[in-house]
C-alpha positions as a Markdown table, in Angstrom:
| # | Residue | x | y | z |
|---|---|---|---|---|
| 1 | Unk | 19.4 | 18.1 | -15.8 |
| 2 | Unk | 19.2 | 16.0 | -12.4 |
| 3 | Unk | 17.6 | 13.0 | -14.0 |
| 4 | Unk | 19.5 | 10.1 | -15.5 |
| 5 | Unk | 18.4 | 9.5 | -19.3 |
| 6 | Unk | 17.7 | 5.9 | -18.5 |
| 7 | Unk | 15.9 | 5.7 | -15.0 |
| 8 | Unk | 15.4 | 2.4 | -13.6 |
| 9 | Unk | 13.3 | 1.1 | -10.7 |
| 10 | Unk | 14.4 | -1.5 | -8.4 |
| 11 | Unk | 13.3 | -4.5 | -10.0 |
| 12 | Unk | 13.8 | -6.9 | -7.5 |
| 13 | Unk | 12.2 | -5.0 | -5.0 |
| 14 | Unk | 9.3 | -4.6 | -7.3 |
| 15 | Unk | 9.3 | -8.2 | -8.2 |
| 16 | Unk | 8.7 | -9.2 | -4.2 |
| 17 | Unk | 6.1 | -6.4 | -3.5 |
| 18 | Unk | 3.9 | -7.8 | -6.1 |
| 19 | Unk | 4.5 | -11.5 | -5.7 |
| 20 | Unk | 3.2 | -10.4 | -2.4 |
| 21 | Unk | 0.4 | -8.4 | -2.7 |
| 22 | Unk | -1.0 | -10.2 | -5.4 |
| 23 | Unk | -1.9 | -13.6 | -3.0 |
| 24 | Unk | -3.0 | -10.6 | -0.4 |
| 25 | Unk | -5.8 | -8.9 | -2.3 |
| 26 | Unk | -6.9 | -11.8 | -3.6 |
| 27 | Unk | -7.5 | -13.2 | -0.2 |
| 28 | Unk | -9.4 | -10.4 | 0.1 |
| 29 | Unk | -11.3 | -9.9 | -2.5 |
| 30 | Unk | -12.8 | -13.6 | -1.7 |
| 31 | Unk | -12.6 | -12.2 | 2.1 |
| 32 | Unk | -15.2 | -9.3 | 1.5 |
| 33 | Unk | -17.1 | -11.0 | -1.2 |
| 34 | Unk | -18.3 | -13.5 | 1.3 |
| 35 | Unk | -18.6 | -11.5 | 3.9 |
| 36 | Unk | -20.8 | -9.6 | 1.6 |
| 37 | Unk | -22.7 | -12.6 | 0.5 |
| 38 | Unk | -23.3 | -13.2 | 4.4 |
| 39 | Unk | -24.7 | -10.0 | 5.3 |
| 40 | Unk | -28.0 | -9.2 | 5.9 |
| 41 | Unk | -30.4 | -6.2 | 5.7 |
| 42 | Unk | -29.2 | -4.6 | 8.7 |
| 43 | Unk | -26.4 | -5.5 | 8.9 |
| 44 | Unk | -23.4 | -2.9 | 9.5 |
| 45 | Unk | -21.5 | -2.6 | 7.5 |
| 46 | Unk | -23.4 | -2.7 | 4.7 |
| 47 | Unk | -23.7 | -5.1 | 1.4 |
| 48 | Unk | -22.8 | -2.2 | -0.7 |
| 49 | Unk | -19.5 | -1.2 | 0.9 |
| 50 | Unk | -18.3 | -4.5 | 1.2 |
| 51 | Unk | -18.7 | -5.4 | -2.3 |
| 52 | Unk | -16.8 | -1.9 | -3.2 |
| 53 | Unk | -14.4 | -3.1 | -1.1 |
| 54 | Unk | -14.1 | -6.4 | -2.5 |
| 55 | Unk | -14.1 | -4.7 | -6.3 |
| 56 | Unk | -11.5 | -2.7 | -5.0 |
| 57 | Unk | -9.3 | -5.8 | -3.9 |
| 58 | Unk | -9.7 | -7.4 | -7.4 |
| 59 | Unk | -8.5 | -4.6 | -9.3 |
| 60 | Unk | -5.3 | -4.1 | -7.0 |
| 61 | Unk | -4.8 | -7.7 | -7.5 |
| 62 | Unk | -5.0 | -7.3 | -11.0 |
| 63 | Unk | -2.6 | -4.3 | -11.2 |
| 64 | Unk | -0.4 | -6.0 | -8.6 |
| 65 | Unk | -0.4 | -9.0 | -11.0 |
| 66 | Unk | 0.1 | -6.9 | -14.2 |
| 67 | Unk | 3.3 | -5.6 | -12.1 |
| 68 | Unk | 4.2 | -8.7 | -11.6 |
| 69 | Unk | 4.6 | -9.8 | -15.4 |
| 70 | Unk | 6.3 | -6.9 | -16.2 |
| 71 | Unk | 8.7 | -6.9 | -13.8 |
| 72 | Unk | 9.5 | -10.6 | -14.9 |
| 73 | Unk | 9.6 | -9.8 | -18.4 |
| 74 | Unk | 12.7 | -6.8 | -17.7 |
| 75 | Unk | 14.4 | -9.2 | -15.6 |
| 76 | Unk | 14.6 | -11.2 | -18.4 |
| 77 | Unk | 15.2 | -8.9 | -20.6 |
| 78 | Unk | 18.5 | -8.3 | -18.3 |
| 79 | Unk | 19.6 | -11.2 | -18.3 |
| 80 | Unk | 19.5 | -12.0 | -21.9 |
| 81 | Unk | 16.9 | -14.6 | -21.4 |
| 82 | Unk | 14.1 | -13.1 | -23.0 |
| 83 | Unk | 11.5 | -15.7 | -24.6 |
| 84 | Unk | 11.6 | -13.4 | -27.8 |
């Protein structure tokens, strides 16, 4: 057995990928969803792809975010600081 028994991630790397990502997709979720708003008939690209690519935005945001709480909570965890 190569593995440790108790594997951890890099938290604090973690913790600033999220806090970053999280501000990002959101931008562009609102981003495409405007742009999709905006577009016309003919328009290329097209409505549809731009609101799957807004959709897409949200739920990344939403996982980034998620990420982003759980990461918190082990930190404090750590740290003896838990809220619990």
């Amino acid at each position: 057995m190569s593995e440790p028994l108790h594997a951890q991630s890099a938290l604090r790397l973690r913790l600033l990928l999220s806090a970053l990502f999280v501000p990002l997709f959101l931008a562009g979720t609102v981003f495409f969803g405007v742009w999709a708003a905006d577009t016309g008939s003919g328009d290329s690209p097209g409505r549809g792809a731009l609101v799957v690519v807004a959709v897409v935005c949200g739920a990344l945001a939403l996982l980034a975010a998620a990420d982003l709480l759980v990461v918190i909570r082990r930190l404090r965890s750590e740290h003896g600081t838990g809220t619990r």
